[in-house]
C-alpha atoms as an extended CHARMM CRD file, in Angstrom:
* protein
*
        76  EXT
         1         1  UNK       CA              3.8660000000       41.5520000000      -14.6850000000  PROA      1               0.0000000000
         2         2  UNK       CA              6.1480000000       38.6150000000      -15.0470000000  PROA      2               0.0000000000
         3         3  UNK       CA              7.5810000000       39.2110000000      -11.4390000000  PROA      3               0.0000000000
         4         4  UNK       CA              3.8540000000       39.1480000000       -9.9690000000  PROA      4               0.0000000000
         5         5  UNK       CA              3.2110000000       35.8390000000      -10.5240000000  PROA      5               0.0000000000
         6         6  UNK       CA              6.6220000000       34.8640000000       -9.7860000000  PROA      6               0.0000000000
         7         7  UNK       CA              5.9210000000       35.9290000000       -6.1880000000  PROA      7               0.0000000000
         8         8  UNK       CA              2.4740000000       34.7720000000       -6.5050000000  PROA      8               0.0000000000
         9         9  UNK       CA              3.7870000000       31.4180000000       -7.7660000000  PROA      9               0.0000000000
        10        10  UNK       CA              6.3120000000       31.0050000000       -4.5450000000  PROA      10              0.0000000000
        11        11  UNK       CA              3.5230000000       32.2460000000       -1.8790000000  PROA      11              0.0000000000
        12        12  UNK       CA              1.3510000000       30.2800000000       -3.1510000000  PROA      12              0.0000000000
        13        13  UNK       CA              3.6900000000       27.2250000000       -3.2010000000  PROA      13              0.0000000000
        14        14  UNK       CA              5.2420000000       28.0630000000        0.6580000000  PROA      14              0.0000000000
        15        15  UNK       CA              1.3910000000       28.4730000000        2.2030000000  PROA      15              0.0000000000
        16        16  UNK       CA              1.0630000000       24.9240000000        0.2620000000  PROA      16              0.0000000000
        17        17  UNK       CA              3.8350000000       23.3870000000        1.8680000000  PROA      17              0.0000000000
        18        18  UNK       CA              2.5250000000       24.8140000000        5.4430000000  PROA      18              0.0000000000
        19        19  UNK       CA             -0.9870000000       23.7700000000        5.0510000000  PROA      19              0.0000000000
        20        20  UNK       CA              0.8940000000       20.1250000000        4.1600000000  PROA      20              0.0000000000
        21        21  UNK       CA              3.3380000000       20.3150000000        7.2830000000  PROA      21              0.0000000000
        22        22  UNK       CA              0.3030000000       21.4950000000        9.4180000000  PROA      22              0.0000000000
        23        23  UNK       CA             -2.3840000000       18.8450000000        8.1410000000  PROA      23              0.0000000000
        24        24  UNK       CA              0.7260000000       16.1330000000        9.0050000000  PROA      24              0.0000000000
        25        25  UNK       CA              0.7610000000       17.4340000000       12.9240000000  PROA      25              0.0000000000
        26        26  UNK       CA             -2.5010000000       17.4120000000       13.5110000000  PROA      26              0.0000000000
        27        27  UNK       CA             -2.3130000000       13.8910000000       12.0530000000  PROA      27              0.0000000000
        28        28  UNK       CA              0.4460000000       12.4340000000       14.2630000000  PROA      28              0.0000000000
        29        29  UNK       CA             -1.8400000000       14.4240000000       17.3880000000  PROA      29              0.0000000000
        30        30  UNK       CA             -4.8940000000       12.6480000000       16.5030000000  PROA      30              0.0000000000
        31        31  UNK       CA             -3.1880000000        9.0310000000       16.3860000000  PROA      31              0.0000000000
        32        32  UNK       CA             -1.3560000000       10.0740000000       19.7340000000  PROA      32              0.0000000000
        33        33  UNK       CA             -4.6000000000       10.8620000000       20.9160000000  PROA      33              0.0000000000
        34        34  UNK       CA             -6.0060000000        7.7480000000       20.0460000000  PROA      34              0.0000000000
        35        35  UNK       CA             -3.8070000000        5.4790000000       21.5770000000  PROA      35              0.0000000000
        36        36  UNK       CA             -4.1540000000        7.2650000000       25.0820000000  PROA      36              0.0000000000
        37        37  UNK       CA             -7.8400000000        7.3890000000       25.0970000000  PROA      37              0.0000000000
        38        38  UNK       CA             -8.0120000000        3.4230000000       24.1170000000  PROA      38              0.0000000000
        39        39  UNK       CA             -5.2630000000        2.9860000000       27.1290000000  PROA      39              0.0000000000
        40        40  UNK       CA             -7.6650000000        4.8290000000       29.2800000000  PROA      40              0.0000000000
        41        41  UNK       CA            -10.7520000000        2.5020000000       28.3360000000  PROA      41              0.0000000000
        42        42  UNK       CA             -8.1920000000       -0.7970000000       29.3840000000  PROA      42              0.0000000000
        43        43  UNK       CA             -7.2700000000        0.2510000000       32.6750000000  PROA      43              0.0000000000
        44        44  UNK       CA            -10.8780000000        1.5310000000       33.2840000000  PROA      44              0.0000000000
        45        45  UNK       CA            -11.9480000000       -1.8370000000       32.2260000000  PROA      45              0.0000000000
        46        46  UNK       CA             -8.9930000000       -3.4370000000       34.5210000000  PROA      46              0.0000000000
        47        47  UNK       CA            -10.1400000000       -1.7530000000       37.8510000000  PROA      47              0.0000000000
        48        48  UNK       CA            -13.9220000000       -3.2010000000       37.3780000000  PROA      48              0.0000000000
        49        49  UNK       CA            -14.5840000000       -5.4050000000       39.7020000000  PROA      49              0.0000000000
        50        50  UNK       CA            -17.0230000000       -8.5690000000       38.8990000000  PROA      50              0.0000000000
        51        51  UNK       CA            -19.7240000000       -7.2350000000       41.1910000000  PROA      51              0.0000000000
        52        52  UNK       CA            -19.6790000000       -3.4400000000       39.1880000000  PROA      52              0.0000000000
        53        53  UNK       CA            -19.8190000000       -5.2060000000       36.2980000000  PROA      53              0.0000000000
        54        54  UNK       CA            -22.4560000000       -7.2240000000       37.4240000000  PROA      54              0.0000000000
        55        55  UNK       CA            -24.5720000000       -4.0590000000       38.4380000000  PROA      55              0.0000000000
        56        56  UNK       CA            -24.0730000000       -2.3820000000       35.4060000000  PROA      56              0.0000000000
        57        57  UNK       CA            -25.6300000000       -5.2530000000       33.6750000000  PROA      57              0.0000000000
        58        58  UNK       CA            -28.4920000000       -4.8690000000       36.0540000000  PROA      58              0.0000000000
        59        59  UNK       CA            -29.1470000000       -1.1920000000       35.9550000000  PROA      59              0.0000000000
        60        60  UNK       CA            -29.1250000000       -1.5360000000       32.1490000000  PROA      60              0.0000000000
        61        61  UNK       CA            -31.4280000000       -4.2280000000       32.1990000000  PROA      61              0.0000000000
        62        62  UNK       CA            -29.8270000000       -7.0610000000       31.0810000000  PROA      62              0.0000000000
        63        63  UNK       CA            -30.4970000000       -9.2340000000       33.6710000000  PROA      63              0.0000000000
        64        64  UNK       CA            -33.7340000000      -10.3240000000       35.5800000000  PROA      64              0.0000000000
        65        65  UNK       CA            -33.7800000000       -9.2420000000       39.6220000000  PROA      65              0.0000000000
        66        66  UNK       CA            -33.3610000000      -13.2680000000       40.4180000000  PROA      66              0.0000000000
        67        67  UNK       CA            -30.8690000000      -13.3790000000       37.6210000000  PROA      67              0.0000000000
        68        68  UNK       CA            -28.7920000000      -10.4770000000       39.7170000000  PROA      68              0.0000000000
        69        69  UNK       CA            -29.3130000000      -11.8450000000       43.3750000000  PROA      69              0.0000000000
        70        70  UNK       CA            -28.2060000000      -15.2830000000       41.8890000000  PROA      70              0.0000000000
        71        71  UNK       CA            -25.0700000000      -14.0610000000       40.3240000000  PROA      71              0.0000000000
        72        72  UNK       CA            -24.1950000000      -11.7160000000       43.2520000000  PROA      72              0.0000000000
        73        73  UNK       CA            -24.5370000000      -14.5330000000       45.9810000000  PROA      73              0.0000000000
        74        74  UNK       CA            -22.4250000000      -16.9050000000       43.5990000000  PROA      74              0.0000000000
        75        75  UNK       CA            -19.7040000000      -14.1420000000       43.4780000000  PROA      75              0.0000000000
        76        76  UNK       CA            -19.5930000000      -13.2100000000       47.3560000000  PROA      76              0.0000000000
């Protein structure tokens, strides 16, 4: 009986150790993760040109039709 839960004991503290390594990878692959999806979002945000940005601020309503002609002669 003794034996049992010496096994029991070391299983139990091996399949601990795993979960611990395993929970510590996924870790480090989130925070990798992170960092290349905020890289993406900068040079995204790099290639935009004043006049896209300008239209997006249209489409989503920001600005006023006059508002958007005015801005897009000033910028040509």
């Amino acid at each position: 009986m003794g034996s049992f839960f010496g096994w029991f004991g070391s299983i139990f503290t091996m399949v601990f150790w795993i979960l611990i390594l395993v929970g510590l990878l996924r870790l480090i692959q989130w925070l990798g993760n992170q960092g290349k999806m905020s890289g993406r979002q900068t040079l995204a945000s790099a290639s935009e040109t004043p006049i896209d940005i300008l239209k997006k601020r249209y489409a989503r309503g920001d600005l006023a039709k006059e508002q958007y002609e005015a801005m897009k002669r000033d910028l040509e």
